[in-house]
matplotlib code that plots the C-alpha trace (Angstrom):
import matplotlib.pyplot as plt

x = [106.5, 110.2, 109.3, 108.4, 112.2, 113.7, 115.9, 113.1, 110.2, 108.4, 106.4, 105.0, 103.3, 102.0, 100.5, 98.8, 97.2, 96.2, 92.0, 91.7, 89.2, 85.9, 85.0, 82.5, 84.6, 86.7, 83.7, 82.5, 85.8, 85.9, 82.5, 83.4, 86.2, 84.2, 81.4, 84.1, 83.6, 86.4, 87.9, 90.4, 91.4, 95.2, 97.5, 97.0, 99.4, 99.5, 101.3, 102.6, 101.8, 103.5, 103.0, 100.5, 96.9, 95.5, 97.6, 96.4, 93.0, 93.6, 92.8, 90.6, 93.5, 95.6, 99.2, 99.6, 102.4, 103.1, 105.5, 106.6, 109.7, 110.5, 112.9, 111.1, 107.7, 108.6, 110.7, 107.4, 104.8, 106.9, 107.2, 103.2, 102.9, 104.9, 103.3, 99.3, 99.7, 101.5, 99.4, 96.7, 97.5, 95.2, 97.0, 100.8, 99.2, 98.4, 101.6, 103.5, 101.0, 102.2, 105.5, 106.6, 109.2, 111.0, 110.3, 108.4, 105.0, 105.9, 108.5, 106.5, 109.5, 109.9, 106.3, 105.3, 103.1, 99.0, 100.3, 98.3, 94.5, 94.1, 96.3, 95.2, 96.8, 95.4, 96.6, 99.1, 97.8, 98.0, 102.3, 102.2, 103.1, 100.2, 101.2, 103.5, 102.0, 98.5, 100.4, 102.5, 99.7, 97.8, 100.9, 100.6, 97.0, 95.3, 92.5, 89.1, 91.4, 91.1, 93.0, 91.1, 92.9, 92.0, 92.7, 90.9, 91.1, 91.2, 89.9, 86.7, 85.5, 82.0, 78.9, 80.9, 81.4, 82.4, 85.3, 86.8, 87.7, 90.3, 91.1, 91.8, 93.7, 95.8, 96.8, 94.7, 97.1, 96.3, 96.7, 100.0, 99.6, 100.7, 101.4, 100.0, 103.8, 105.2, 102.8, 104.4, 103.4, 101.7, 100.5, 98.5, 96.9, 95.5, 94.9, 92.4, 90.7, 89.9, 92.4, 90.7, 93.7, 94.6, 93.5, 90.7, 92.9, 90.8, 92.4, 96.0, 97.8, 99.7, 100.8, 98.5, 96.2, 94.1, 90.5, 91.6, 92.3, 93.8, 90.8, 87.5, 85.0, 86.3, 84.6, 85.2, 83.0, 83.1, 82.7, 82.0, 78.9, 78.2, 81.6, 82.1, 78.4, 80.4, 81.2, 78.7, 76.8, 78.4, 78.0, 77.9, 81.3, 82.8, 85.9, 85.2, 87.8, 86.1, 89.0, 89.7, 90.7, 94.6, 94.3, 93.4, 96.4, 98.5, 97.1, 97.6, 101.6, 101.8, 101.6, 104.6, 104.0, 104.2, 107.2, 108.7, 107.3, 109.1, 112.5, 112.2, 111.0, 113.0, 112.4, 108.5, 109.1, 109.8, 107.2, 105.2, 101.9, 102.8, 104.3, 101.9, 99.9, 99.3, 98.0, 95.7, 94.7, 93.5, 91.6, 89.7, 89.0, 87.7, 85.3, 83.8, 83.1, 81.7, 79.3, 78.2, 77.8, 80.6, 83.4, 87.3, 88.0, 87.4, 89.1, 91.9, 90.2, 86.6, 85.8, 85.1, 84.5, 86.7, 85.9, 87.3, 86.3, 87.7, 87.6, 87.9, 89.0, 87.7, 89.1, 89.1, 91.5, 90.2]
y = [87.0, 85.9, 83.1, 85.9, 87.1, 83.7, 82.8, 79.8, 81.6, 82.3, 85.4, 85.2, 81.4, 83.1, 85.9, 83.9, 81.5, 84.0, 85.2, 88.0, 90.6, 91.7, 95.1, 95.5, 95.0, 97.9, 100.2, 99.5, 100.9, 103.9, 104.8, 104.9, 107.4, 109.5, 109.8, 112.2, 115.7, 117.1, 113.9, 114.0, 111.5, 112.6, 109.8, 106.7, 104.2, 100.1, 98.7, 95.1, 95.6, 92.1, 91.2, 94.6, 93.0, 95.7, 98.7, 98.5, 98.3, 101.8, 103.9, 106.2, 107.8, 110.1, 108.7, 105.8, 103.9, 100.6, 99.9, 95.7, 94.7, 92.0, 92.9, 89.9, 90.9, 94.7, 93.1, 91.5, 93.8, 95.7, 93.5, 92.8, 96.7, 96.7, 94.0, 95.0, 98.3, 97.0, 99.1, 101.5, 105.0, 105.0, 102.0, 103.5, 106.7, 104.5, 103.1, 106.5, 107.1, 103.4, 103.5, 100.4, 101.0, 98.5, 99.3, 98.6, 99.8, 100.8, 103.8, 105.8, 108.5, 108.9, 110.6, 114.0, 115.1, 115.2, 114.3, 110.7, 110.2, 106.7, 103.6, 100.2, 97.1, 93.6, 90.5, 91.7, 93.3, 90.9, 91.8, 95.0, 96.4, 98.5, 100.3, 101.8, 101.9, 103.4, 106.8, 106.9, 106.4, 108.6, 111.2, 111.3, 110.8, 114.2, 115.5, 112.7, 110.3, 106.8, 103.5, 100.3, 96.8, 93.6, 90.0, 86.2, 83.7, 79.7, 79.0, 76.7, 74.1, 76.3, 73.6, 71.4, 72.4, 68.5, 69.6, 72.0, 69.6, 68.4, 71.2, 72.4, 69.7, 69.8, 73.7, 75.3, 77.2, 75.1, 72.1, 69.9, 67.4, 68.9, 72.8, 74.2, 74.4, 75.9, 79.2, 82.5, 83.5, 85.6, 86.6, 83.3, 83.2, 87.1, 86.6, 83.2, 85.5, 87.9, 90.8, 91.2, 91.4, 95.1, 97.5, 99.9, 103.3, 105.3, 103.1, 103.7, 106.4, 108.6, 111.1, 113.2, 115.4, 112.9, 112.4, 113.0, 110.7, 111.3, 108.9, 109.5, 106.7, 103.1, 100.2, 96.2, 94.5, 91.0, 88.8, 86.0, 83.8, 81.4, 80.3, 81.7, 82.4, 83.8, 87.0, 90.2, 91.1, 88.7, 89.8, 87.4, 86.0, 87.8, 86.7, 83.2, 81.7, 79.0, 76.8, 73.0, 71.0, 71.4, 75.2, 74.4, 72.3, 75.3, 77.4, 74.6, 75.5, 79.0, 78.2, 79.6, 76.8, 74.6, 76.0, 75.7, 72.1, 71.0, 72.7, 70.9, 67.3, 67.4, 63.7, 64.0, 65.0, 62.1, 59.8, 57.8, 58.7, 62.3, 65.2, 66.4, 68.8, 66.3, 64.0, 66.7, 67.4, 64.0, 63.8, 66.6, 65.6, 61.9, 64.0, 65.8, 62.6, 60.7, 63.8, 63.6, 60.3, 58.9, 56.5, 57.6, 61.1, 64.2, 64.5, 67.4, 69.3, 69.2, 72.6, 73.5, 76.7, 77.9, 81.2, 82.5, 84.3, 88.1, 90.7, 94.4, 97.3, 100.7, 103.9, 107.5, 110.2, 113.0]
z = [105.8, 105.4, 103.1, 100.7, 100.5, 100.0, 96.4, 95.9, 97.0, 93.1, 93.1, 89.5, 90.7, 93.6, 91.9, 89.1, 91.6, 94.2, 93.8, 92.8, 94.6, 93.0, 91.3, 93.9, 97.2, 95.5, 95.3, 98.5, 99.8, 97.4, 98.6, 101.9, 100.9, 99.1, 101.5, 103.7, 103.9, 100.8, 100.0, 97.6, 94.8, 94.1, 96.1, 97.6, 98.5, 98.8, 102.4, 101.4, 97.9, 96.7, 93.4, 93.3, 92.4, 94.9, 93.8, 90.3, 91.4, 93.1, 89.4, 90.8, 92.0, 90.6, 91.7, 93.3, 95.5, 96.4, 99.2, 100.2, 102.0, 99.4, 96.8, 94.6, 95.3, 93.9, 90.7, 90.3, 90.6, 88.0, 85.2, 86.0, 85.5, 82.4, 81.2, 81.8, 80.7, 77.2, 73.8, 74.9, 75.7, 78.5, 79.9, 79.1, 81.1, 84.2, 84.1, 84.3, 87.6, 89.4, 91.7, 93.3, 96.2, 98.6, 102.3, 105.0, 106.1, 110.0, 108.2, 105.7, 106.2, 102.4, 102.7, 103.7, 106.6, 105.3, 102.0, 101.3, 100.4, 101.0, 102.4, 101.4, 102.4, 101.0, 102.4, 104.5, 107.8, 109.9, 109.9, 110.6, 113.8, 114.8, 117.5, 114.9, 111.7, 113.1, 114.0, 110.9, 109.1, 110.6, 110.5, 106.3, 105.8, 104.3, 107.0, 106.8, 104.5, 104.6, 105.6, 104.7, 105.3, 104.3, 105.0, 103.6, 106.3, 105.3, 102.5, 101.9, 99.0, 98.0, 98.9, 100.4, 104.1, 104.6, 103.4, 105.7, 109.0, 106.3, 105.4, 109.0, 110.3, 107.0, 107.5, 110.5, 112.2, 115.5, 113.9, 114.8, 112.0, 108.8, 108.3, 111.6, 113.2, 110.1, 109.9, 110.6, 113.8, 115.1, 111.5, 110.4, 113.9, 113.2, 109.8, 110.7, 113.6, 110.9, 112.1, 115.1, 117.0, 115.5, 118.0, 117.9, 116.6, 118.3, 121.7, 120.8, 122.8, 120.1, 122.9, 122.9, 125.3, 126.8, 125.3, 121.9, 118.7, 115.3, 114.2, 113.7, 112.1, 112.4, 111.7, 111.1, 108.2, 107.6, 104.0, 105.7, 105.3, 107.0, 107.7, 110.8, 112.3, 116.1, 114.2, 113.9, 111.3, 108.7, 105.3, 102.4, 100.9, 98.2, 97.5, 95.1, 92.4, 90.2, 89.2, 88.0, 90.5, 89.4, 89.6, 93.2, 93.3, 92.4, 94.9, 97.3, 96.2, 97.0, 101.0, 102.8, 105.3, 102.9, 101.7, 105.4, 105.5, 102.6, 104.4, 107.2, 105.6, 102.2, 102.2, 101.6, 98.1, 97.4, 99.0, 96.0, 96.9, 96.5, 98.4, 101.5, 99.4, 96.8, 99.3, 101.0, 97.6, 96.6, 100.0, 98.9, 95.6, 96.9, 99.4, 96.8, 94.5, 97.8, 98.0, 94.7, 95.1, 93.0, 93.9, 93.4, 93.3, 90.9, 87.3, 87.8, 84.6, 86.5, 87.8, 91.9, 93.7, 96.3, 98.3, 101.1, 104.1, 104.2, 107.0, 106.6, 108.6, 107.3, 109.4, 108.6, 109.9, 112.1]

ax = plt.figure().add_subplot(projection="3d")
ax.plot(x, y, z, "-o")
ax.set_aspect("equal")
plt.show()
């Protein structure tokens, strides 16, 4: 997460080359708010909002927050605000109901006891410090409100599961090659084992009388596929991005580990044959053509499907 507050990290690149989540993996969450016994629709907030794709999904809402540790993620989400609720009165009205703050999600001190409806975080679980965060959560969530979390794990090339020993070895967390050593850890390694290292809440000890929780109904749902066929009742993917094969070139870019990479080997910017994402890149392309039968590799304007496998943890104060 510390690549995200660097001078050279770009947050408007990232944000335009990230997927984006469907309508429907927002509903699915919103019904499982509404399903609680007097749920309320007045405040939510965002943990690691970034560039705040999530927070602005969050409409249903009344007043929303987003809350990131980056100082260039907030400046970004911001002028994303400003600029996507530009004209319309309905748009200038959800704009007036946004609030992007700088802080971190383990201190939610700024907020009152039972004051927050929902808490989302997209994308950036898997840094949180949960024996923290699930008692301060639970500390400003209204009675039966709602924390749902979210994560995608390595992405894949959509029909083409030829593809994805490359793209393991190139930037599997346990790979030794390429990116592997220059992953955040623990982060990556959680985020690739679909969050399943965040505890149970219901298991956490929040100094209480024994036998009782703050949490009542938790549950772990998983977009998976096929992908990952070890993990229970796998749901089909969601998350897709159809793309050309440059746009998955500039997703290729936003990588904090390749950002790392490129610190520690400055000099493979300059090899001829291209940097070590271009080269990754053009692997992938010539496995495609030799799947479809074709010699060389993929134009960079011909479209592909990437998707992404995404876990989900849905939890509901008592």
């Amino acid at each position: 997460m510390a690549t995200f507050a660097k001078t050279t990290f770009n947050a408007a690149k990232y944000a335009a080359a990230r997927p984006t989540y469907p309508k429907q993996f927002y509903d699915s969450i919103f019904r499982f708010h509404e399903r609680a016994t007097g749920a309320r629709w007045d405040t939510a907030v965002d943990l690691g909002c970034g560039t705040g794709q999530a927070t602005l999904e969050l409409t249903p809402f009344r007043s929303v927050i987003g809350i990131d540790p980056s100082a260039k993620m907030i400046e970004q989400a911001q002028r994303l605000l400003e600029e996507q609720t530009d004209g319309e009165s309905w748009k200038l009205e959800l704009r007036e109901r946004v609030k992007y703050v700088q802080g971190s999600a383990e201190d939610l001190s700024r907020l009152v006891n039972s004051s927050i409806d929902m808490i989302v975080s997209a994308q950036a679980a898997h840094w949180f410090d949960w024996a923290k965060l699930w008692p301060e959560a639970a500390r400003v969530l209204r009675k039966n409100g709602t924390l749902a979390v979210w994560g995608y794990s390595q992405f894949r090339v959509a029909g083409y599961p030829t593809c994805t020993p490359l793209i393991n070895a190139y930037s599997g967390a346990d790979s030794t090659s390429t990116l592997g050593p220059h992953w955040e850890q623990p982060g990556r390694t959680i985020l690739d084992e679909h969050l399943q290292a965040i505890p149970d809440p219901r298991t956490v000890d929040y100094d209480r009388q024994p036998g009782t929780s703050m949490w009542g109904e938790f549950q772990r749902v998983y977009y998976v596929g096929a992908h990952h066929p070890a993990l229970p009742h796998a749901l089909p993917v969601l998350l897709r991005k159809r793309t050309t094969w440059a746009g998955v070139l500039g997703y290729l870019r936003t990588f904090s580990a390749l950002h790392s990479f490129h610190e520690a080997h400055p000099d493979d910017l300059r090899d001829p044959a291209g940097d070590v994402a271009v080269r990754f890149w053009r692997a992938l392309r010539a496995e495609v053509a030799e799947q479809k039968g074709r010699t060389g590799e993929e134009d960079d304007e011909e479209e592909i499907e990437i998707e992404w496998p995404m876990a989900v943890l849905l939890a509901r104060r008592a």
